[in-house]
Structures are given as C-alpha cells and as structure tokens.
DSSP file (Angstrom, degrees, kcal/mol; ACC not computed):
  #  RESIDUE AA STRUCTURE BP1 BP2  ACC     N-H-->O    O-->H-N    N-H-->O    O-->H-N    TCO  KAPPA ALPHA  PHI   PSI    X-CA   Y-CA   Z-CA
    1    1 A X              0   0    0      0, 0.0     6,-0.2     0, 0.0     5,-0.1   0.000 360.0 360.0 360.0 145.7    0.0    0.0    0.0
    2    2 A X        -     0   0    0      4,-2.5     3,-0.1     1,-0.1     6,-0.1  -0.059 360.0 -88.7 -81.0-159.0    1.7    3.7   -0.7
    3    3 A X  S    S+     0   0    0      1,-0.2    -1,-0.1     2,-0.1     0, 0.0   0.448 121.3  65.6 -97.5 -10.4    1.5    6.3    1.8
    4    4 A X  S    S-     0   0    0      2,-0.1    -1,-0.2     1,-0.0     3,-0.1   0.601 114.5-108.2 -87.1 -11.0   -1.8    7.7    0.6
    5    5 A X  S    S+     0   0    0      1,-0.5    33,-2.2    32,-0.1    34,-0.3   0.254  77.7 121.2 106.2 -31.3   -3.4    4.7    1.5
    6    6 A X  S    S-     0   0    0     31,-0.3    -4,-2.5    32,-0.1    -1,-0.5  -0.218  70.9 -85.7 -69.7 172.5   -4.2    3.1   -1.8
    7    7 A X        +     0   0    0     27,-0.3    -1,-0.1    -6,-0.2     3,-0.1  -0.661  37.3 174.6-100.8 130.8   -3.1   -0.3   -3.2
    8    8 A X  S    S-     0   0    0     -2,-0.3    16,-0.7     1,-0.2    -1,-0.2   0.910  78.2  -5.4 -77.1 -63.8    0.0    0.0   -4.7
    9    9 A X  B    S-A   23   0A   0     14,-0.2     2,-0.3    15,-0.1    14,-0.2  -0.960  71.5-160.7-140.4 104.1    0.3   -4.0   -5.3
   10   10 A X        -     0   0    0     12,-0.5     2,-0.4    -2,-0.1    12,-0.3  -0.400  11.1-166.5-101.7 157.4   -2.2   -6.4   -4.0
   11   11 A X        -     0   0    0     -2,-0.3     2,-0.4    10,-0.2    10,-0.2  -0.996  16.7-157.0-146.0 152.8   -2.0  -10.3   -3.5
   12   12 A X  E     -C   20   0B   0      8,-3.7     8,-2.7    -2,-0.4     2,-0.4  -0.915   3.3-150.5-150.5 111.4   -5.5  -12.1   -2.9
   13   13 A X  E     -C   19   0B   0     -2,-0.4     2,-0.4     6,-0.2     6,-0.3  -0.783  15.3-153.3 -33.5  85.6   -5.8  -15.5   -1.0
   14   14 A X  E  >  -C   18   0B   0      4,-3.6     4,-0.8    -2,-0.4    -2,-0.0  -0.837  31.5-119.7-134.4 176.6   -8.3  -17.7   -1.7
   15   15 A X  T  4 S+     0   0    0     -2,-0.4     2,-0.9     1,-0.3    -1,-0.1   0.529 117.0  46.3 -30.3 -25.8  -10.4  -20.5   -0.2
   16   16 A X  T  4 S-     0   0    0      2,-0.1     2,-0.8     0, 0.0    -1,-0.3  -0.735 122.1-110.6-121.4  55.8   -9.0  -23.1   -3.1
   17   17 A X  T  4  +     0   0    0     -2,-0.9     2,-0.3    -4,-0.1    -2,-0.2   0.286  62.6 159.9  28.1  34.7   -5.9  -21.8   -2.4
   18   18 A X  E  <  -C   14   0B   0     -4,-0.8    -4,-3.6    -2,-0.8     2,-0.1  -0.633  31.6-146.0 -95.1 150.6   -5.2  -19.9   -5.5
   19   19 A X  E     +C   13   0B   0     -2,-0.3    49,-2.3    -6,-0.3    -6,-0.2  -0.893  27.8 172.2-143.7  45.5   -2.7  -17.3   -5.0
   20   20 A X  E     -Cd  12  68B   0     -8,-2.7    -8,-3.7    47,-0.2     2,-0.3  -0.517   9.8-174.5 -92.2 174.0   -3.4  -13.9   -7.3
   21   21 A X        -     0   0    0     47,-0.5    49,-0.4   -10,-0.2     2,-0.2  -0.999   4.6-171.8-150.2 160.2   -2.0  -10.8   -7.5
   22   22 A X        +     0   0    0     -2,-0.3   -12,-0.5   -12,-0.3     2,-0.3  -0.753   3.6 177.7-128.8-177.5   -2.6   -7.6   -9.2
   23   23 A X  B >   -AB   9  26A   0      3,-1.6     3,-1.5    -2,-0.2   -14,-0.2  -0.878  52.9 -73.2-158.8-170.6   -0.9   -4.2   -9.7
   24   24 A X  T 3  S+     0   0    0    -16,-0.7     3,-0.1    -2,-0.3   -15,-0.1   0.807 133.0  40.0 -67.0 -20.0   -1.6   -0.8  -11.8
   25   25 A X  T 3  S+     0   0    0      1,-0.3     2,-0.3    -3,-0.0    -1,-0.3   0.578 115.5  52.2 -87.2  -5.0   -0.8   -2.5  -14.9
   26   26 A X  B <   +B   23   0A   0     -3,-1.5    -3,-1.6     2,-0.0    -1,-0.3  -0.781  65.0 140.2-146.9 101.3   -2.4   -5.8  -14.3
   27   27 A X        -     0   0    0     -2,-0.3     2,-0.3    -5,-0.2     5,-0.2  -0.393  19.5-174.6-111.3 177.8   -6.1   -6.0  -13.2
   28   28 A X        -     0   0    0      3,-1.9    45,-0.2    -2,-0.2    42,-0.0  -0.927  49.3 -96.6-154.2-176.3   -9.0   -8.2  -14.0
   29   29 A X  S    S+     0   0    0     -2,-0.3     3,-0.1    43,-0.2    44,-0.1   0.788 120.6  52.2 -72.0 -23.1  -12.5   -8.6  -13.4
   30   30 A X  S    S+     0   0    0      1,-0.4     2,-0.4    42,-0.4    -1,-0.1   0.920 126.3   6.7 -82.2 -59.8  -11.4  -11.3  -10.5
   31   31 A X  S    S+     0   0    0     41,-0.2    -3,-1.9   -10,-0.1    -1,-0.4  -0.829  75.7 155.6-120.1 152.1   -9.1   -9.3   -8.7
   32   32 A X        -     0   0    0     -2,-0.4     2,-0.1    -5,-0.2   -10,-0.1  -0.962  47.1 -76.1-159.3 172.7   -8.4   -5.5   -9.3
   33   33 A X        -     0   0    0     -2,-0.3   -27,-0.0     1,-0.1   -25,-0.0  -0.384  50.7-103.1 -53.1 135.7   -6.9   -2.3   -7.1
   34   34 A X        -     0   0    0      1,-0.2   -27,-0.3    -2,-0.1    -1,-0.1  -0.307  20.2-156.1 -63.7 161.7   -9.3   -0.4   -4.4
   35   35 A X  S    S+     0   0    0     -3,-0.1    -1,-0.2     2,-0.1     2,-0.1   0.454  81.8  61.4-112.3  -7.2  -10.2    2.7   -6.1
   36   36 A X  S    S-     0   0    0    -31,-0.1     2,-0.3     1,-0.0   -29,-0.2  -0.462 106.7 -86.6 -92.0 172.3  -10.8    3.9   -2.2
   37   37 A X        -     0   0    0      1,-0.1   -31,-0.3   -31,-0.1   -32,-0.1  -0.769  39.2-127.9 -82.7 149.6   -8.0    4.1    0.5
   38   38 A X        -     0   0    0    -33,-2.2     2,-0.3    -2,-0.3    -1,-0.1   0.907  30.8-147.6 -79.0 -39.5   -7.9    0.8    2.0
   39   39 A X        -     0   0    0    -34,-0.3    -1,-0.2    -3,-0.0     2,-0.1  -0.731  51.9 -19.7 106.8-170.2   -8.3    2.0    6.0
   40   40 A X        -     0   0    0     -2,-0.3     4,-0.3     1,-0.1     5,-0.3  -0.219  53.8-115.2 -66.9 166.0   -6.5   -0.1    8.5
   41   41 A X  S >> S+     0   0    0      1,-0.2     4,-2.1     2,-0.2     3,-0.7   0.829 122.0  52.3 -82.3 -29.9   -5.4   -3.3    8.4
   42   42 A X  H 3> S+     0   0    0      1,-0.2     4,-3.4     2,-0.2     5,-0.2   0.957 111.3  53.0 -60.7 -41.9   -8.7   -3.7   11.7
   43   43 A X  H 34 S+     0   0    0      1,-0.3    -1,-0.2     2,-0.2    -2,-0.2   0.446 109.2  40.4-105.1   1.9  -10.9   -2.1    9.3
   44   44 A X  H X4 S+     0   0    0     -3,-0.7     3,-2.1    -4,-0.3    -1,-0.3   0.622 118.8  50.1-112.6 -49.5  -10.3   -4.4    6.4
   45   45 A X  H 3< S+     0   0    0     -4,-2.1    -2,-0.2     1,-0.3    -3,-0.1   0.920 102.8  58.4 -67.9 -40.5  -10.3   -7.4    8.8
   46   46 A X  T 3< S+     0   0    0     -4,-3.4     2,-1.5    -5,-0.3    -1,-0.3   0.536  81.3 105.1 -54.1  -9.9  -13.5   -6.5   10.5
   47   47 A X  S X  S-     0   0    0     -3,-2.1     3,-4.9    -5,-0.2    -1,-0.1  -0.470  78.8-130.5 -92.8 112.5  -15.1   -6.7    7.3
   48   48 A X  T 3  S+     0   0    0     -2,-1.5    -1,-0.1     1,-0.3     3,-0.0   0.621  99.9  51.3 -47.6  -7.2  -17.3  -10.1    7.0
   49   49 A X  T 3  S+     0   0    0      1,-0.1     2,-0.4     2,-0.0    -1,-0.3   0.745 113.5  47.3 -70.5 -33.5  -15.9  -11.5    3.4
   50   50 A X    <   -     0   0    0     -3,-4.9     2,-0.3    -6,-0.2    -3,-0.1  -0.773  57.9-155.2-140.3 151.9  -12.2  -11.1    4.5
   51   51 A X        -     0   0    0     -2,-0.4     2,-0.2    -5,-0.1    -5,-0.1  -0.623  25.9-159.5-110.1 179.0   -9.4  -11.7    7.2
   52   52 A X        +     0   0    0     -2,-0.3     2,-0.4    -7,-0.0    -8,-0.0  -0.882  13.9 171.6-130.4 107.1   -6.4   -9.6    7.3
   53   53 A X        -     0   0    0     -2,-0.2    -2,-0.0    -8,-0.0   -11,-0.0  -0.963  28.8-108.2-141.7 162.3   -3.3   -9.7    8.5
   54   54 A X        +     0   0    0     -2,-0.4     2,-0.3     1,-0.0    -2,-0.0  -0.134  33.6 177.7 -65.3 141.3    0.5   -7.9    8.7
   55   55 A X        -     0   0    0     -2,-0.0    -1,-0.0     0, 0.0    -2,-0.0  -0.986  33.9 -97.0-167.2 152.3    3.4   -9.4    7.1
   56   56 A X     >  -     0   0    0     -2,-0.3     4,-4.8     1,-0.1     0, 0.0  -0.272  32.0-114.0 -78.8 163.2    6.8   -8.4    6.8
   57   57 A X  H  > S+     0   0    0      1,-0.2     4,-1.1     2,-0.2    -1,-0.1   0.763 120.2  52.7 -67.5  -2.7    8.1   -6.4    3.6
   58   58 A X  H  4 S+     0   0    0      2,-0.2     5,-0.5     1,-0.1    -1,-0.2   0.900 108.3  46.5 -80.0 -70.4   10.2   -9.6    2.9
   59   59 A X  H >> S+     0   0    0      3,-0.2     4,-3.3     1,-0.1     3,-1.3   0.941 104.0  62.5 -72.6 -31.8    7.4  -11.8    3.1
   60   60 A X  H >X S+     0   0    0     -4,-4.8     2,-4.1     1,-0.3     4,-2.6   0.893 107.4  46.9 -33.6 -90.8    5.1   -9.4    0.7
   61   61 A X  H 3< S+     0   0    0     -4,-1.1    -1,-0.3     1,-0.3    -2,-0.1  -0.111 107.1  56.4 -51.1  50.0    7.6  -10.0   -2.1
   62   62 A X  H <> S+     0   0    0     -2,-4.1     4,-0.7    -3,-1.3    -1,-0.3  -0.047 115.3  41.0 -65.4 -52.3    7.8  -13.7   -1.6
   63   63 A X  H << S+     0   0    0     -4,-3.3     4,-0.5    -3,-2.1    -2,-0.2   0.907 107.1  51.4 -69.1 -35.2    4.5  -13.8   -2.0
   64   64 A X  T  < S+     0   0    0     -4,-2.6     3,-0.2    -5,-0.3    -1,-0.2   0.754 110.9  52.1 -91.0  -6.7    3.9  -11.8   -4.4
   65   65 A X  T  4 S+     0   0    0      1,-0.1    -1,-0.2     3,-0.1    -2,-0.2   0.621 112.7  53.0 -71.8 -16.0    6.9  -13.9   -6.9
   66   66 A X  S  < S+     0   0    0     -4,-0.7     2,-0.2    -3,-0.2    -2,-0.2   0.559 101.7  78.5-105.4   1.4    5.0  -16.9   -6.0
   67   67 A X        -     0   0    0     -4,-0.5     2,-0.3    -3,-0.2   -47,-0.2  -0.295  69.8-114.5 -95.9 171.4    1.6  -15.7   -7.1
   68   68 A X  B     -d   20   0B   0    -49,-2.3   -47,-0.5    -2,-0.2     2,-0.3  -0.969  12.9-110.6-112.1 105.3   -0.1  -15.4  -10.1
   69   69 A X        -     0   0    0     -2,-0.3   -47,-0.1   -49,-0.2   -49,-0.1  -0.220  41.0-121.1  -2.0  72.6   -1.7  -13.1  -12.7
   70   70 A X        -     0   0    0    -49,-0.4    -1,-0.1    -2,-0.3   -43,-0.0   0.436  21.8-148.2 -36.0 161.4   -5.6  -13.4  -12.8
   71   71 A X        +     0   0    0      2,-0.0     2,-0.4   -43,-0.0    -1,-0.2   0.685  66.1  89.1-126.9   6.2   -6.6  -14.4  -16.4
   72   72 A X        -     0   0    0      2,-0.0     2,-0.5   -41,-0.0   -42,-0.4  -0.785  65.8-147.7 -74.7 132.2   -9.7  -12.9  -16.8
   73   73 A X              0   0    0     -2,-0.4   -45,-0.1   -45,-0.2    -2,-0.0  -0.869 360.0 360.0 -99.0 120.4   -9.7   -9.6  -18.2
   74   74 A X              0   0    0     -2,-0.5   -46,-0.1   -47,-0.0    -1,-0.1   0.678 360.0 360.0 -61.1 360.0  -12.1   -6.8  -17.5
C-alpha cells in the first residue's frame, strides 16, 4: 500500500488456495486495485468476506513472486 493509503500491489488469497495478484498495470475482473484508501489493516479485517493480517516487507515479495496473474480480463 503507498503512503496515501491506496493499493500499490495487491496479493488475494483464496479458499482453493489460488494465489493472485494484481498491480496498476495488471487487473481483471477477479481481482483489481481499491479505487478507495484501504483504511486499517482492523478495518479491512472486521469486514465479514475477508481476514487480514501484517506481514513483513520480505514476506510481501515472496508472495507476491510466488503468485499469479488473474486471467480474466475486465
């Protein structure tokens, strides 16, 4: 996330353990960038679709080399 609060670079978990990620260049209709500021990492986690949690900048970029590109296009 920058300093403004928007998604810089996102990575998205899900239940079947698919792995995507997106960034300004690379969206889709499955996953894309908030177009809002995201809030806190509570305020994201309070929300009843999604958990949340903190990870180091180390473990970001691990994840996000080990992810994948959605293949649907919006």
């Amino acid at each position: 996330m920058g300093s403004d609060g928007y998604d810089a670079r996102k990575i998205q978990i899900y239940r079947d353990e698919r792995i995507l990620k997106a960034d300004t260049s690379h969206e889709s209709a499955e996953i894309g960038l908030r177009e809002v500021p995201a809030g806190s990492i509570d305020d994201v986690a309070n929300q009843p679709d999604f958990s949340a949690s903190s990870i180091s900048p180390e473990g970001f970029e691990q994840a996000w080399r080990t992810a994948s590109w959605a293949t649907r296009r919006q």
